[in-house]
N, C-alpha and C positions, 0 to 999 in steps of 0.2 A: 259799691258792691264789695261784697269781704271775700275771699278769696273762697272759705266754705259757699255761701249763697253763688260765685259762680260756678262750683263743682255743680250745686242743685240746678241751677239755670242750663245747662249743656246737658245732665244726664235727660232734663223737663224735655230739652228740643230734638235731643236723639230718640227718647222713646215718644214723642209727638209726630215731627218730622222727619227724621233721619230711620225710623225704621230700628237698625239693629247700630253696635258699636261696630265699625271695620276690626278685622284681627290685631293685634297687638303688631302686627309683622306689618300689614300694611297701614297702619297710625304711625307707626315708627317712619316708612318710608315718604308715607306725608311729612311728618317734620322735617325732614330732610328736605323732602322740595322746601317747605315755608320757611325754613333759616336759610335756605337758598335764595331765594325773594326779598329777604330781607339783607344778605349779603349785596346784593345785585343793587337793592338801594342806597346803600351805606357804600359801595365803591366809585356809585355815579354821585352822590350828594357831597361825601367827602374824602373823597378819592380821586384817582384821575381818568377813570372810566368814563366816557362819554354815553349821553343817553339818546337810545336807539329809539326807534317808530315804536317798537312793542314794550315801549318803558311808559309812554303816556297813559297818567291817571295813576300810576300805582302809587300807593303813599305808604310812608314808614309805617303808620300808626296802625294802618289798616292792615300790613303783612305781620307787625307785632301781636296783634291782636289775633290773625290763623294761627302762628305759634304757641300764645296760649291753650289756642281751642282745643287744639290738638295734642298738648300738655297736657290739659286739665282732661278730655278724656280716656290716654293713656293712663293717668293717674284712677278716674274711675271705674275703668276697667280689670284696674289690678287691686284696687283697693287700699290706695295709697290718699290719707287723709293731708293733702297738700299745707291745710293750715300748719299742720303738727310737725308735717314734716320740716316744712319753712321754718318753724321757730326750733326747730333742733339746729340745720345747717347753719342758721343766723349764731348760735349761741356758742358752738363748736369754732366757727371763724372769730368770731369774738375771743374766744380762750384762744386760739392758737395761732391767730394773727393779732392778737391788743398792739403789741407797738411793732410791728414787723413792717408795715406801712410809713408807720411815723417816723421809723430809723432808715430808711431806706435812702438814699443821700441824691437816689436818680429820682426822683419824685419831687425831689424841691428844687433841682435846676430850673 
């Protein structure tokens, strides 16, 4: 799926299922819980946090993935074409990081 076809697939399931887009204020405050979630497994899988009774079942892939969603309708709600976007910020680290990685001397310890 190309990143445009899942802007089309979420705005398909919001106005099928979901009714209307939540406000931009409370999309925002979802993300926030869903990079929280996804925190929470990244500190128990490879971190030193221990996993608790209400950690069973969550998986990476699947908290990666509400982050998306909730991206990509942020994005459709403001009108923000993700593809285009995407290949701007790629192109712009490209020019303004080319070797800044590759010189960095802590990266190849």
């Amino acid at each position: 799926m190309t990143i445009q076809e899942a802007q089309e697939a979420v705005d398909q399931w919001i106005q099928t299922k979901g009714v209307r887009y939540f406000s931009e204020t409370t999309n925002m405050a979802m993300l926030t819980e869903e990079v929280g979630e996804v925190a929470r497994i990244i500190a128990r899988e490879h971190g030193e946090q221990s996993y608790k009774e209400s950690d069973e079942g969550k998986q990476l892939a699947d908290e990666l993935a509400d982050v998306m969603f909730v991206v990509i309708c942020l994005a459709n709600q403001t009108g923000v074409d993700l593809s285009e976007a995407f290949q701007r910020n790629l192109d712009k680290k490209t020019k303004r990081d080319n070797t800044r990685h590759q010189d960095n001397k802590k990266l190849r310890e």
